[in-house]
C-alpha positions in Angstrom: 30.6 -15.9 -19.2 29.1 -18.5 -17.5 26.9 -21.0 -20.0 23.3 -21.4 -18.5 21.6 -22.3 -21.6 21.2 -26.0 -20.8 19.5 -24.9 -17.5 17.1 -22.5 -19.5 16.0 -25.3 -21.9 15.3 -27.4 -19.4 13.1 -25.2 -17.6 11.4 -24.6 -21.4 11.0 -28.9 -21.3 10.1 -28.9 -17.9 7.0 -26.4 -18.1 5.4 -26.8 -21.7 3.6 -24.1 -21.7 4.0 -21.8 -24.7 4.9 -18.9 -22.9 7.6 -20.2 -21.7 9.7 -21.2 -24.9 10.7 -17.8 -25.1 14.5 -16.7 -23.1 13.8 -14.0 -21.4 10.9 -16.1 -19.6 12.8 -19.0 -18.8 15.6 -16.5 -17.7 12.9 -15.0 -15.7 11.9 -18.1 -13.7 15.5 -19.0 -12.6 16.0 -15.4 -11.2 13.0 -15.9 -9.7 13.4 -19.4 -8.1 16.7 -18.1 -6.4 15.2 -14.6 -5.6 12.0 -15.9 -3.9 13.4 -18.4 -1.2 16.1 -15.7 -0.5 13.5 -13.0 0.2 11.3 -15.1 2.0 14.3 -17.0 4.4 15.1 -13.1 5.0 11.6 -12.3 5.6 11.4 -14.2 8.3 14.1 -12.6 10.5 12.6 -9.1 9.4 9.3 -9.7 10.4 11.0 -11.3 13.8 13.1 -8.3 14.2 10.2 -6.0 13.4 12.5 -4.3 10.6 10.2 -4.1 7.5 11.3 0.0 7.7 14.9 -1.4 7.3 14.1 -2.7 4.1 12.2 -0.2 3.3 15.2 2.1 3.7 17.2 0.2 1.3 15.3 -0.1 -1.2 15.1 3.4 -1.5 18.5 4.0 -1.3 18.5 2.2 -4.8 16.8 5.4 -6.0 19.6 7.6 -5.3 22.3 4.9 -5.8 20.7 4.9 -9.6 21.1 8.9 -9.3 24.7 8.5 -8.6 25.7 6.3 -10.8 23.7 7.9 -14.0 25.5 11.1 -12.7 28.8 10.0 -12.9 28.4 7.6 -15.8 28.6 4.3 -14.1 27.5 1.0 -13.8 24.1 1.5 -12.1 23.5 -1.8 -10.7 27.3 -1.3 -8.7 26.1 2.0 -7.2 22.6 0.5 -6.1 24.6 -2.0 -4.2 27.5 0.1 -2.7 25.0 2.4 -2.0 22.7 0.1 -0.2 25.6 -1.6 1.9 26.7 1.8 3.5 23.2 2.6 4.2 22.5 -1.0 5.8 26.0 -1.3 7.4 26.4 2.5 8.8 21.9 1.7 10.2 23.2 -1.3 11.9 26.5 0.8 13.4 24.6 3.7 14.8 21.9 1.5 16.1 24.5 -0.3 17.8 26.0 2.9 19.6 23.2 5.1 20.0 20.2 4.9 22.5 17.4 6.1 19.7 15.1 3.5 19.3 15.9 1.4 15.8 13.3 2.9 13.8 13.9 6.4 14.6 17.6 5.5 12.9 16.1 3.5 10.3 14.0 7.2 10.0 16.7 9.8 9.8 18.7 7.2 6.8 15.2 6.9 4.9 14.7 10.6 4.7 18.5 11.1 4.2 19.1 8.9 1.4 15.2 9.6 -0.4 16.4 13.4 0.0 19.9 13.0 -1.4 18.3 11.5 -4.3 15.7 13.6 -5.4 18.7 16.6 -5.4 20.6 14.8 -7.8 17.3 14.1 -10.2 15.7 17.5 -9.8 19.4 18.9 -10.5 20.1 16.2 -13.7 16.2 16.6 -14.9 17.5 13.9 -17.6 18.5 11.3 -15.4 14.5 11.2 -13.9 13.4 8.6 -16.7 16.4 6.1 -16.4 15.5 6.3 -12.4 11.8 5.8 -12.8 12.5 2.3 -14.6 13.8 1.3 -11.1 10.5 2.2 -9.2 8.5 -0.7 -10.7 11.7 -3.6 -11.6 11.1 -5.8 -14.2 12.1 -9.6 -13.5 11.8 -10.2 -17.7 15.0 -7.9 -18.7 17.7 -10.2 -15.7 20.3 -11.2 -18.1 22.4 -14.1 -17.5 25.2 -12.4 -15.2 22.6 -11.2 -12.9 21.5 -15.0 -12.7 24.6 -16.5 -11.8 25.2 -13.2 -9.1 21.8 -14.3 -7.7 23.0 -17.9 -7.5 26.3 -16.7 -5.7 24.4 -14.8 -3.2 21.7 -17.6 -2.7 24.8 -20.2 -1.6 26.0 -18.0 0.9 22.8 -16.5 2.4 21.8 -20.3 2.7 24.8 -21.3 4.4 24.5 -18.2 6.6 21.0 -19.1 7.2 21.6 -23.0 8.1 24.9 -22.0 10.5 23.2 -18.6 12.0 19.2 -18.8 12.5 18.6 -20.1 15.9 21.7 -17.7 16.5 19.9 -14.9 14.7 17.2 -15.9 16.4 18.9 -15.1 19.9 20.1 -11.9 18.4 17.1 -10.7 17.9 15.3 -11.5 21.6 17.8 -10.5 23.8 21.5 -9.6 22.1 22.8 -8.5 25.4 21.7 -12.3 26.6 22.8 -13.8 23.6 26.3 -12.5 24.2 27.0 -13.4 27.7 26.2 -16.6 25.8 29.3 -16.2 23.2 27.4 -15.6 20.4 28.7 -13.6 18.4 26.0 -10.8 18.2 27.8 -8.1 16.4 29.3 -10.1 13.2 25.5 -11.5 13.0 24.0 -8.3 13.0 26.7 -7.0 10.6 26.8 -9.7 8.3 22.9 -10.1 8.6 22.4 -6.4 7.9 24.9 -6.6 4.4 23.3 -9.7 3.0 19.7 -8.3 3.7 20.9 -5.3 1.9 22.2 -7.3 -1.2 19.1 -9.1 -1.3 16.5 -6.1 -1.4 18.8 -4.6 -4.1 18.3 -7.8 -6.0 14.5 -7.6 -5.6 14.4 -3.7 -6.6 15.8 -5.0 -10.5 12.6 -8.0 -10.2 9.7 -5.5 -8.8 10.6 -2.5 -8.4 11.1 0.0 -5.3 7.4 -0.1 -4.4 6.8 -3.7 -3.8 10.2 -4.8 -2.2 9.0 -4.9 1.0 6.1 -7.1 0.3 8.5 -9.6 -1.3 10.0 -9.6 2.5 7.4 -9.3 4.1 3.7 -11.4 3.4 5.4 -14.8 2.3 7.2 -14.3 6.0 3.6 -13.2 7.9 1.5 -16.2 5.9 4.5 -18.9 7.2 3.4 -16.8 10.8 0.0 -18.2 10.4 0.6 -21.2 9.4 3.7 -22.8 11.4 3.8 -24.1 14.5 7.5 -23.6 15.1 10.6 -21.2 14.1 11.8 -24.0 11.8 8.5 -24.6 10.3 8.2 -20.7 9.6 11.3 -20.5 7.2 9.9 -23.3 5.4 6.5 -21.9 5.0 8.0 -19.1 4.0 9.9 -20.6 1.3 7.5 -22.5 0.1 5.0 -19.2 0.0 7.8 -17.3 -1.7 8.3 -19.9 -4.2 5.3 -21.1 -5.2 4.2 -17.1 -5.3 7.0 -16.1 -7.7 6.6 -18.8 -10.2 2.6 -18.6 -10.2 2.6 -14.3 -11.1 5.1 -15.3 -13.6 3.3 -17.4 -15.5 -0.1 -16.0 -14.9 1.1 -12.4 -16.0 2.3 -14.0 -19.4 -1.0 -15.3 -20.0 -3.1 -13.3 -23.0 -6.3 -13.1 -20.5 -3.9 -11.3 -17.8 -1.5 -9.0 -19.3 -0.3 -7.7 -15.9 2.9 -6.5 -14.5 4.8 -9.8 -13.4 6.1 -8.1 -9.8 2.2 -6.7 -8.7 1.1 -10.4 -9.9 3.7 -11.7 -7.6 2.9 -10.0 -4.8 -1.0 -10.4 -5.6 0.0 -14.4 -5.3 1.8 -14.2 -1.8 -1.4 -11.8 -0.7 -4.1 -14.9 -1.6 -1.4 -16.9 0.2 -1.7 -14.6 2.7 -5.7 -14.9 2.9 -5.8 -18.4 2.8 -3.5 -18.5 5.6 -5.9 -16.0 7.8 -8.9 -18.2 6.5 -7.2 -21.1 8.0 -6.2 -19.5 11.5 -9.4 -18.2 11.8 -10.9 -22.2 11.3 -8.6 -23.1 13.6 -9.8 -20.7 16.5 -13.2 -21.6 16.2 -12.2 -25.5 16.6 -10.4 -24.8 19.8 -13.1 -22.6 21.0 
């Protein structure tokens, strides 16, 4: 296994606050310094694409991918993820050959896979409290092999992102356009759909089913307010995601707090969120 101790200390060095001596915090803050900027670089194409239900969708299909693999004894974290690639991969094939609108797909798979999953706990009644630790995540339990999977996933979403986002960006305008201009529309959607799928998974082990979407979602609408170009949005976003996931960190290890580090988060991103509104709203009256 892959020694990430030195990077742990030096996070302990690096922020002297005594909360942060302990492991499982400093593991915490790594997992969250990849997880953020992917969320909120993805973030910005869902919000874009209008797909916020997509996400939605997949982070649900966590709950019955834990199902299944508590059901047949397996590694839970490797049916969450096979789970949530068919669901993301087959929404993205049926969108592409049926004339429903997207989120009446998105619709049928939500209901589908949510359905499918409450069979398997109501018929295994002792599987329901392994499950239920899934609806809220916890960002303090990621273990070292989860850390270097995140960083793995993190190189190659970024590399997707810097070769594919004014592409992605075409995509999602016009794809019929964007392929009588040789992009190629369907490996983006594909490829966009599995690594959005990946990274809500992810995000499901840090917060939980419940607040996935908002770790998509607000760092992505306060870049909305506050950039003045696509380019500036994914950085705003970043930097909203970011500075969001480290603050609830270390504000819901403080004595005074005492709150659920994944609602503290989010709570972070949503002042973001405010300020950003706050700042639009200045901004309208000047140019009135």
């Amino acid at each position: 296994m892959t020694d990430l101790s030195p990077i742990f200390d030096f996070v302990g060095r690096a922020i002297p606050l005594e909360c942060m001596q302990a492991r499982f915090m400093q593991q915490a803050l790594v997992g969250l310094v990849l997880l953020a900027p992917m969320c909120a670089a993805m973030g910005v194409q869902v919000v874009n694409f209008r797909m916020a239900f997509f996400s939605d969708a997949i982070s649900h299909s966590a709950f019955a991918g834990v199902a299944i693999g508590l059901l047949l004894a397996a590694d839970v974290r490797l049916s969450m993820i096979g789970l949530a690639l068919l669901i993301g991969l087959a929404i993205t094939a049926v969108g592409r050959r049926s004339s429903l609108s997207i989120d009446t797909i998105i619709g049928v798979f939500f209901s589908s896979v949510v359905a499918f999953g409450l069979a398997i706990v109501s018929r295994q009644r002792h599987i329901a409290r392994d499950v239920q630790m899934f609806l809220y995540g916890d960002i303090l339990t990621i273990g070292t092999s989860e850390i270097v999977w995140e960083a793995v996933l993190f190189v190659v979403l970024m590399v997707f992102q810097t070769i594919g986002y004014n592409r992605m960006l075409y995509v999602g305008l016009n794809p019929t356009l964007a392929t009588a201009h040789r992009v190629h529309t369907r490996a983006y959607q594909y490829t966009f759909a599995a690594l959005l799928s990946l990274v809500v998974i992810f995000s499901v082990w840090a917060v939980g089913v419940f607040l996935v979407t908002a770790m998509l979602i607000v760092p992505a609408a306060t870049a909305r307010n506050l950039a003045r170009s696509a380019g500036g949005m994914f950085w705003w976003a970043i930097i909203v995601g970011a500075t969001s996931a480290v603050a609830g960190l270390l504000i819901s290890a403080q004595p005074w707090a005492h709150t659920a580090t994944g609602a503290t988060i989010i709570l972070c991103a949503a002042a973001w969120f405010a300020a950003s509104m706050v700042v639009l709203a200045v901004g309208k009256l000047r140019r009135g």
